[in-house]
C-alpha positions in Angstrom: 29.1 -44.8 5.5 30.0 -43.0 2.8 26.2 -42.4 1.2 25.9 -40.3 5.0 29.1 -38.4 4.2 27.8 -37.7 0.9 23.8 -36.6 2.1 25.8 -34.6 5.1 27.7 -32.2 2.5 24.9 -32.1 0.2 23.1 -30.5 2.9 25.8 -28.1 4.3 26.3 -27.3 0.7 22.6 -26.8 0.3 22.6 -24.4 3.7 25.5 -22.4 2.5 23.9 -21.1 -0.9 20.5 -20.7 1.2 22.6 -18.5 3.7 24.1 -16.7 0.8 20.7 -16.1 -0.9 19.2 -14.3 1.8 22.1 -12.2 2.5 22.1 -10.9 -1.4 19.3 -8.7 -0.8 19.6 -5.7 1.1 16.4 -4.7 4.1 14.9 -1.6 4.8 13.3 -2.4 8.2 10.5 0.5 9.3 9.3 1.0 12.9 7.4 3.2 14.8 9.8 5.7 15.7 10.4 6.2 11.8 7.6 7.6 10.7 6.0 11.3 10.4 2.3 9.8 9.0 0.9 6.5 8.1 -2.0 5.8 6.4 -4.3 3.3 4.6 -5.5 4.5 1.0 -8.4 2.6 -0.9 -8.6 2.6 -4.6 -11.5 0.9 -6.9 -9.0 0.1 -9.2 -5.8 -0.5 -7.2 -4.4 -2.9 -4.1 -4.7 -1.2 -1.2 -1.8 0.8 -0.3 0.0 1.2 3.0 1.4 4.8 2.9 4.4 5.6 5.3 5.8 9.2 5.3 9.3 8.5 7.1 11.0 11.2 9.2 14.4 13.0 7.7 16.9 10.5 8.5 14.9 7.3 7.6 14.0 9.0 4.5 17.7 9.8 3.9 18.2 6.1 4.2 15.8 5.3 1.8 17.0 7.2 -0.8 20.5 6.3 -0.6 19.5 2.3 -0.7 17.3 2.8 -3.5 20.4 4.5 -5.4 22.8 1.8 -4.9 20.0 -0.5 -5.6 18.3 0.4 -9.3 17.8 -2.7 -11.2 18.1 -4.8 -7.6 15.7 -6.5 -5.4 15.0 -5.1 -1.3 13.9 -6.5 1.6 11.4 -4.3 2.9 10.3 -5.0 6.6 7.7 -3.1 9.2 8.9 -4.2 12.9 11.0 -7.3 11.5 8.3 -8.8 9.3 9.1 -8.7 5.7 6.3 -6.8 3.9 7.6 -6.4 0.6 10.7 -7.5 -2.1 10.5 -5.2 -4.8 13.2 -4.8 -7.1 13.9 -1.1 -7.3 13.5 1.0 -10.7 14.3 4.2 -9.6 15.6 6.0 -5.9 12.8 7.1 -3.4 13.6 10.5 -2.9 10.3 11.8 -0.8 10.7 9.9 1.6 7.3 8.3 1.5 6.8 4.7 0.6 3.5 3.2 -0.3 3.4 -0.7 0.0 1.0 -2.7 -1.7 -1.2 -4.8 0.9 -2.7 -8.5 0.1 -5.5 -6.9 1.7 -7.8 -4.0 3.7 -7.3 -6.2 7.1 -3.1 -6.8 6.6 -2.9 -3.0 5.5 -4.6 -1.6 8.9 -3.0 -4.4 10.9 0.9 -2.7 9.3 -1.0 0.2 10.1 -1.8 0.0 13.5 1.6 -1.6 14.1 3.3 1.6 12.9 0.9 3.8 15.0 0.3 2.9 18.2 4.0 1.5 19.5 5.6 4.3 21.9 7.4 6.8 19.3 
């Protein structure tokens, strides 16, 4: 009995510092209704990029996040799907973000996503 008391709080222990892990990193979630202009851009010599140009208040978002987060992993996430976890070197003040895409298919896919829900 006690070996099952034991493996029982090894995993609620094991749950808690997952929980905690996921909640260290702040999210940036993006959606339709955010965005001035989306686009894909091709590069020889780069990943494909997914380019968002936020409206004024998402942009204003941005910027502060990436000021209280230099030096600091965020989630970033298009309609609830994580799309990226960089760790921020410097505050996004343009409000455009470009998002590196595994590839051309996932980076229209984003794309479309951002484009054609009702704004």
């Amino acid at each position: 009995m006690t070996n099952v008391k034991a493996l029982w709080l090894i995993i609620v222990i094991g749950l808690v510092v997952t929980t905690v892990q996921a909640e260290q990193f702040k999210s940036f979630d993006i959606v339709s209704a955010d965005t001035v202009s989306v686009k894909v851009v091709f590069s020889r010599n780069y990943p494909v990029l997914l380019e968002v140009v936020l409206g004024q208040p998402k942009a204003r978002e941005l910027e502060e996040l990436t000021k209280t987060s230099i030096d600091h992993k965020i989630v970033i996430t298009i309609n609830g799907k994580v799309v990226a976890e960089p760790i921020v070197r410097e505050a996004v003040s343009s409000g455009i973000i470009r998002i590196p895409a595994n590839d051309e298919a996932t980076a229209i896919r984003l794309a479309k996503s951002l484009t054609t829900e009702d704004r």
